[in-house]
N, C-alpha and C positions, 0 to 999 in steps of 0.2 A: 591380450594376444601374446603369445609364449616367441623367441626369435626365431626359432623353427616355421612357425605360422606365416611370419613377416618375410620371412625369405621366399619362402614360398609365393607369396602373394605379389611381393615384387618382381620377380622371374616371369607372373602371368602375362604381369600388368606389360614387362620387357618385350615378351614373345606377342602382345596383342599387338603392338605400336609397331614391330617390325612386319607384321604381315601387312598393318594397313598402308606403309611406306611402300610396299612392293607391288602395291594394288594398282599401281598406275605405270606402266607401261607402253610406249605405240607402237608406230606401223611396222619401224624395220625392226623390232626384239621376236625371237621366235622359242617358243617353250618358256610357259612361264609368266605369260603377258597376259594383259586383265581382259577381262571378258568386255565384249561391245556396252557401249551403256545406252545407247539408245539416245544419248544426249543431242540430235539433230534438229530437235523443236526450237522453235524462234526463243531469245530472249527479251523481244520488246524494242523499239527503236530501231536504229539504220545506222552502220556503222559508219566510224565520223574520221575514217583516212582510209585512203586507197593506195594500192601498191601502183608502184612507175609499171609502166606496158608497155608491151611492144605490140604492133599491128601484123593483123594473120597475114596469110596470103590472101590473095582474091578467090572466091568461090566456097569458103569453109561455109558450113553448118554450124548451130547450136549445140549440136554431139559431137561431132568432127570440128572443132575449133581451128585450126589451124594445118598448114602443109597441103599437100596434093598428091592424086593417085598415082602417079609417077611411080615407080619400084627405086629404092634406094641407090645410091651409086656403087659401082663396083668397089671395095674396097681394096686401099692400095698401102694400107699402114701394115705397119710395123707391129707384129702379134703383141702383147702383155701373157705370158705366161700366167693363168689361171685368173684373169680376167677378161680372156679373149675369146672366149667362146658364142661364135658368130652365129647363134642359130634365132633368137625374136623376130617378132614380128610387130609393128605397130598397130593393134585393134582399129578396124572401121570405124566402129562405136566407143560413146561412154559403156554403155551396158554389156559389152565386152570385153570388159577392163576386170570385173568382178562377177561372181558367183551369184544369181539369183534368188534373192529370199535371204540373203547369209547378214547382208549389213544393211540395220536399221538406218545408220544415215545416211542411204541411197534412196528413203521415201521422203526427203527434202527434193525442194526443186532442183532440178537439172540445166546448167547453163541458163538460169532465170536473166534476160535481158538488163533487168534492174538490177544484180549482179555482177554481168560477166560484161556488160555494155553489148550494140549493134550496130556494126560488127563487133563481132566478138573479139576482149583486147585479152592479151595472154601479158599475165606479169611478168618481170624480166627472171631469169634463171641464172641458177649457178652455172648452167651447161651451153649459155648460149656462146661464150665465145669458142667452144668445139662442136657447136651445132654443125651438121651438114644441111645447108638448106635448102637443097634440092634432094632434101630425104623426108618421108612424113614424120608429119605431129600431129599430139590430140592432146587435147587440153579440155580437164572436166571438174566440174564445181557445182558441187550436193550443199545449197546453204539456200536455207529459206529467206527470200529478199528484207524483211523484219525483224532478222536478229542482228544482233550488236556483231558477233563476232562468235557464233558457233556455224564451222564449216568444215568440209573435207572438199581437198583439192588434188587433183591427180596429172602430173604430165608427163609423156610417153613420147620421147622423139628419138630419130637415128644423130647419133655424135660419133666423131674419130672416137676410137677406142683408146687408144694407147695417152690420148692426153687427156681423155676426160679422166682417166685412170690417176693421172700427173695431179688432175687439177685439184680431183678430190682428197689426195694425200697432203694436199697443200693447205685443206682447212681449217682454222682455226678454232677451238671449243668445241667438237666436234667427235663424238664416238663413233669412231672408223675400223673395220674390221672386215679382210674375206669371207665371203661370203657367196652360196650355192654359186660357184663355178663365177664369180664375180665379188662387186667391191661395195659395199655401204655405208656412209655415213651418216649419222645420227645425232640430232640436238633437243634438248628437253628444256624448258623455259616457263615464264611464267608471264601473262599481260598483265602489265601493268597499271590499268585502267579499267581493268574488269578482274584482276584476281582468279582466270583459269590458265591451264597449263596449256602449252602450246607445245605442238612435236613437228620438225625438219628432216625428212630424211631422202637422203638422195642416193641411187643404187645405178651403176655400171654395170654393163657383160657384153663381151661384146662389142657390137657398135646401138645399143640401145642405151640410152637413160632415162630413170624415172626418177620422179621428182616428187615427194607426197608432201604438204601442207595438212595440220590440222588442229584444229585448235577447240578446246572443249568438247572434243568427242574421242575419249580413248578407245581402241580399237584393237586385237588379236589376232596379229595373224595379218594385216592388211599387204604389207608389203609381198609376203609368202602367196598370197591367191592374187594378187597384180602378178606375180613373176611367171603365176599359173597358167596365165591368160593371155602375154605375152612371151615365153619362150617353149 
């Protein structure tokens, strides 16, 4: 093989590894981010730790996890220049969170009991201490009750603006950037115990927060068709 040849071959071999590095992408990346993989089928067992919760209100549903039909409160804060754009709306449903037909981990169970507990328990959040709690919430979980740990989790509640704004600049490890007329932060990681990548991304606008979980199912675009759905 001549060094001309070798150079060449090395360069491919460079250009192959970088594409497959880029392949993996979640919820808040937009342009760019890997295609759905359909990873939402059980991997065998019952996953062997639970996150801390907190208890809905009285009256939630299985789709509607938490909050009440009440209309939000007047809001009385203090704008964020180009994070304050006050127009979302909290979806009734889980299946109004997302596009129909679009995400393969959406034919995983839905708020499975065995899952989500009954009543339904919501994990604690980044956004609860500027939760407004006389504003709605919904809280949804696409995970087949017999996998270790492949899920997508979605939470959609009203929060003061201006300090959820605060809270999320205040992050730690955390890829934070403006974002459509709002603010999002994003974490990439890996479990420890099972060897897939896990994605955290938490998105501001407004007086809305979302919250996405998700772990062994990367996803394109999710964040972007939740914000569709919601604002």
């Amino acid at each position: 093989m001549t060094r001309g040849t070798t150079r060449t071959h090395r360069a491919r071999l460079l250009a192959l590894a970088g594409g497959l590095a880029a392949a993996f992408l979640l919820a808040g990346c937009t342009g760019g981010t890997a295609q759905p993989d359909g990873s939402a089928s059980p991997t065998g067992g019952t996953a062997t730790t639970s996150a801390p919760t907190r208890t809905p209100t009285a009256g939630s549903t299985p789709d509607a996890a938490a909050g009440s039909a009440t209309p939000r409160p007047t809001s009385t804060i203090t704008r964020v220049p180009g994070v304050d754009y006050d127009g979302g709306t909290v979806p009734s449903t889980c299946t109004g969170l997302l596009t129909a037909g679009r995400w393969q981990f959406a034919t995983a169970p839905l708020n499975d009991p065995a899952v989500v507990g009954s009543p339904v328990e919501v994990p604690k959040s980044v956004f609860d201490p500027v939760r407004q709690s006389d504003g709605k919430q919904l809280y949804c979980v696409w995970r087949d009750p017999r996998a270790d740990i492949t899920n997508v989790a979605i939470e959609v509640q009203v929060v003061d603006s201006s300090k959820a704004f605060g809270l999320l600049q205040g992050l730690q490890g955390f890829d934070c950037a403006r974002e459509a007329e709002g603010y999002r932060c994003q974490k990439i990681s890996e479990d420890e115990q099972y060897g897939v990548q896990l994605g955290t991304t938490y998105f501001t606008r407004g007086d809305i927060g979302i919250v996405i979980n998700q772990a062994n199912v990367p996803t394109n675009g999710l964040l972007d068709d939740v914000m569709a759905h919601v604002f």
